[in-house]
N, C-alpha and C positions, 0 to 999 in steps of 0.2 A: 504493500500500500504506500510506504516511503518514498520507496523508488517510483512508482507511478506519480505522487504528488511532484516529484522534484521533475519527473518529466515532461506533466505538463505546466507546469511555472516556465521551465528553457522554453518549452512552445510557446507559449503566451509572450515571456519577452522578448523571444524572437522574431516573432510576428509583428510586437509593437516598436521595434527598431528600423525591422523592414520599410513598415507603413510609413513610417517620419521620416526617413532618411528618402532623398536630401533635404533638409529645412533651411540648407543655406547655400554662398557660393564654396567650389571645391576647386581646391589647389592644384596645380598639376605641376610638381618640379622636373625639371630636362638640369641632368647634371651639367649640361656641356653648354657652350656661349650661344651664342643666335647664328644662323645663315647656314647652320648644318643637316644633314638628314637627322637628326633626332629631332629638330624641331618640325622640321616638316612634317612628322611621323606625330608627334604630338600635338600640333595645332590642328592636324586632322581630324583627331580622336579627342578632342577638348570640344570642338565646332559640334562636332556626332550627339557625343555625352549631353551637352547643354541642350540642345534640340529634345532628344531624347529622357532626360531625367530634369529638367523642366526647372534649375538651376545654375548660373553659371558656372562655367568650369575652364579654369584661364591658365595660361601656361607661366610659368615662373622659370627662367634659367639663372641657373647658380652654378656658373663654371669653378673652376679649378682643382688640383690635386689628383686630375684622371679619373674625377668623378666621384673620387672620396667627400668633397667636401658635403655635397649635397645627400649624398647617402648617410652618415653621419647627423647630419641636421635630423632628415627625415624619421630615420631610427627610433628619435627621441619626442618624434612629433603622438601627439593625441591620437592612439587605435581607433579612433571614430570614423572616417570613410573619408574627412573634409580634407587629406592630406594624401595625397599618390604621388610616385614617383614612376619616374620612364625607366626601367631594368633595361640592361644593355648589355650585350658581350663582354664588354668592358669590366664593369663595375662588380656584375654577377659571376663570370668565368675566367675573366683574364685577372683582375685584380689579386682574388686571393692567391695566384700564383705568383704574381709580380713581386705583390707586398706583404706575401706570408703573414706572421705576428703581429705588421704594424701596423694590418691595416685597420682603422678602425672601426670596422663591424664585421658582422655574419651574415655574408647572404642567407644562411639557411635558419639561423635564429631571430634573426633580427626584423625577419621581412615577410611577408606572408604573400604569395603569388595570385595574380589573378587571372592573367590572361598571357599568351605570347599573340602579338598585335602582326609581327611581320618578319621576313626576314628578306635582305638586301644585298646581295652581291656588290661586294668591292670591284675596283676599276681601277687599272693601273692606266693612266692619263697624261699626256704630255700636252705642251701647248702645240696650236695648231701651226705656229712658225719655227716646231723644233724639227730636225735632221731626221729624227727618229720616226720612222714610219713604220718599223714592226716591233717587237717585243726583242726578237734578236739583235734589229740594230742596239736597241738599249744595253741590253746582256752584251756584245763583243764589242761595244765603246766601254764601259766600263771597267771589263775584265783589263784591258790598254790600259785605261787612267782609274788606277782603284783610288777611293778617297777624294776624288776631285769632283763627282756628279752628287748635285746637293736634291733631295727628295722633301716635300712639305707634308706635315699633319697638321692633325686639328690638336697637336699636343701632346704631352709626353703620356702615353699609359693610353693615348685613342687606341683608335682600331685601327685607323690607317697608319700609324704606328707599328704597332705590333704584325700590322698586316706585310708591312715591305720588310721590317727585319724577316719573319717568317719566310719572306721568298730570295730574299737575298743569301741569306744561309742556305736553300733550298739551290738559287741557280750559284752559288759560288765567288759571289761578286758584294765589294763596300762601296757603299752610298755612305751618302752624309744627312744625319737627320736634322733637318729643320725644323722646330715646334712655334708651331703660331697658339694664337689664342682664340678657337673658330676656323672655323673652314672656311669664312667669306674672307677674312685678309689673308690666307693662304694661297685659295685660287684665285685670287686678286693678281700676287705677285709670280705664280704661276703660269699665267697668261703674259705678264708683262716679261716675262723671262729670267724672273731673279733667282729661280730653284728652278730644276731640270723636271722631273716627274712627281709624281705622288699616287697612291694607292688607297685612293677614298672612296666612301659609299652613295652610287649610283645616283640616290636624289640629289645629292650635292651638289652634281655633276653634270646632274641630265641636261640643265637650262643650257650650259655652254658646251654642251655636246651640241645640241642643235641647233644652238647661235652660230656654230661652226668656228669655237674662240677654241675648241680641246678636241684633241683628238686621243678617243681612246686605241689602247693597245691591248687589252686581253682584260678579261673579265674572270673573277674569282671565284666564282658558286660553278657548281659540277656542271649544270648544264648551260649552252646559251640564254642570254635572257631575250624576251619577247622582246623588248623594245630596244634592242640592238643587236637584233639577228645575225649580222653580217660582224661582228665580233667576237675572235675566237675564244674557248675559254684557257685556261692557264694549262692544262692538263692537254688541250689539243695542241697548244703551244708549246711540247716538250717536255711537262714538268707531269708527268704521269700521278693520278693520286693527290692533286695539290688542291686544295678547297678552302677558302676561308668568304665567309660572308658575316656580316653584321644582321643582329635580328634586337629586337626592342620589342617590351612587354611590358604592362602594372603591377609595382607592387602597393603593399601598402605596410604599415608599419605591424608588426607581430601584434597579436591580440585585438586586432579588429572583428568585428564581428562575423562569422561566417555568412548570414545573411546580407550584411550590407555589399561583402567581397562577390557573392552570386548574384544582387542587384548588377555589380557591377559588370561583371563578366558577360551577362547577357548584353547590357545595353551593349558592351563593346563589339559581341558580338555579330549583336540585330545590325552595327553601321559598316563592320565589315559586309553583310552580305547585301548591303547598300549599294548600289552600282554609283548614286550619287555621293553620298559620302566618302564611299574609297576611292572615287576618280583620282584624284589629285596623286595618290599614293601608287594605284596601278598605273598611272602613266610615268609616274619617275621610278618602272622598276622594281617595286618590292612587290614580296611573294607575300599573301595574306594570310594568316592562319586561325586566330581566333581557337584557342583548345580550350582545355577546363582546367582550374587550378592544379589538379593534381597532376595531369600531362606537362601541361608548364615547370614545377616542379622539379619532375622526371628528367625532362629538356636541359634545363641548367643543372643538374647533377653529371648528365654524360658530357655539356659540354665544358664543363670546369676542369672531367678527367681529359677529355680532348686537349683543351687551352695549356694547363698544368707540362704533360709532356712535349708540347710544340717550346714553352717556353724554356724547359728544362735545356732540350735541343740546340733550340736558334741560340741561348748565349742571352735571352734579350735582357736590357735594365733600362732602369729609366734613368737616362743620362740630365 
């Protein structure tokens, strides 16, 4: 009889969190600066949510520290629903490798999953007035001048970071890392010619892909991507087995309520299967996904063991 009372008490207040939530506007932190594929990826799914759960829902970026900062923040933020953050390869997979000990928190305790939103093929991209017109010319100019081809991120500890150490150990060859602060003053000075290449994620990239200001040279996810057909991927390019893509999902701080996390999950879901709401994110490239918390979960456990070994491997640090 205990146990039945206390089970229906969890129903009841479960219910009555469900029905009030959202009663206000809800945060949505992008650890990383503005002008990059996270935020693309977030003001998508911020536009969705507000439409859909009948509250605003605004994007917040709070760069630095490779996306520590803002995970951090968040960790300690209120388990009430009014606080999410955008999970990344980054922060979720590649960090606790990077920063072992130091880093300050637990993907797996600190943060409760909601959804995986997308995954994005990287692009290894030169400007359109560079020399380099295939992926080889890159690899046999540099293998000649090691140390002398300067490569840009959005930072020390991004993806596009981790993305070009991981191929440059891979094809044999040292670049020099550039860290900007954002992608938009990266492929700013990428266009203009001050850094030679960069290995960034696809929306970043798309606009001046078809401005015709960047020319990609091989694209990172197993298979071609739809909206750059005619660009081979890194594996047809020679490098057998080689896959790295950027993907982005919601977490929200541990101890939220399960009901408000499966409010959430759905609406996320009902705007992915939006033809209107994901346009913007299907034409710059990302793969949509929308799973359930516990898939998501699953996802960032193999690829942390994935990420963990690759950086074992490449040598990488954050210089």
């Amino acid at each position: 009889m205990k146990f039945f009372l206390v089970a229906i008490t969890l129903l009841i207040s479960s219910n009555t969190v469900l029905a009030a939530y959202p009663e206000k506007s809800i945060r949505l932190v992008v650890p990383f600066a503005t002008g990059g594929t996270s935020e693309i990826i977030a003001r998508s799914i911020a536009g969705s949510l507000t439409n859909s759960l009948g509250q605003l829902v605004y994007v917040e970026n709070k760069p630095g520290g490779a996306g520590n900062i803002a995970m951090e923040e968040v960790k300690r933020a209120n388990p009430d629903g009014y606080t999410l953050i955008l999970g990344h390869v980054g922060t979720l997979a590649v960090n606790p490798a990077l920063f072992g000990k130091k880093l300050p928190y637990n993907p797996s305790k600190d943060f409760a999953p909601v959804t995986l939103i997308a995954k994005v093929p990287n692009v290894i991209a030169v400007s359109e007035k560079s020399p380099y017109k295939t992926l080889n010319n890159l690899v046999v100019d540099a293998k000649k001048n090691p140390g002398k081809i300067n490569y840009g991120s959005a930072g020390n500890g991004s993806a596009g970071h981790l993305a070009m150490e991981y191929f440059s150990s891979e094809a044999g060859i040292d670049l020099v890392h550039v860290p900007y602060k954002g992608s938009g003053p990266m492929l700013t000075d990428l266009i203009g010619g001050q850094i030679q290449v960069t290995f960034n994620g696809l929306p970043s990239l798309m606009g001046q892909i078809q401005g015709g200001a960047l020319r990609p040279l091989a694209i990172g996810s197993a298979q071609r991507s739809t909206v750059l057909p005619n660009v081979p991927t890194l594996a047809e390019s020679g490098y057998k087995g080689f896959e790295t893509s950027q993907w982005y999902g919601i977490m929200v701080p541990a101890g939220t309520p399960q009901a408000v996390i499966d409010r959430l999950q759905k609406a996320i879901v009902k705007s992915l299967q939006s033809k209107e709401d994901s346009k913007k994110m299907l034409e710059d490239g990302a793969v949509l996904v929308g799973d359930t918390p516990a898939q998501f979960a699953a996802f960032i456990k193999s690829e942390q063991s994935r990420w963990s070994k690759v950086v074992e491997k490449s040598g990488i640090t954050i210089d």
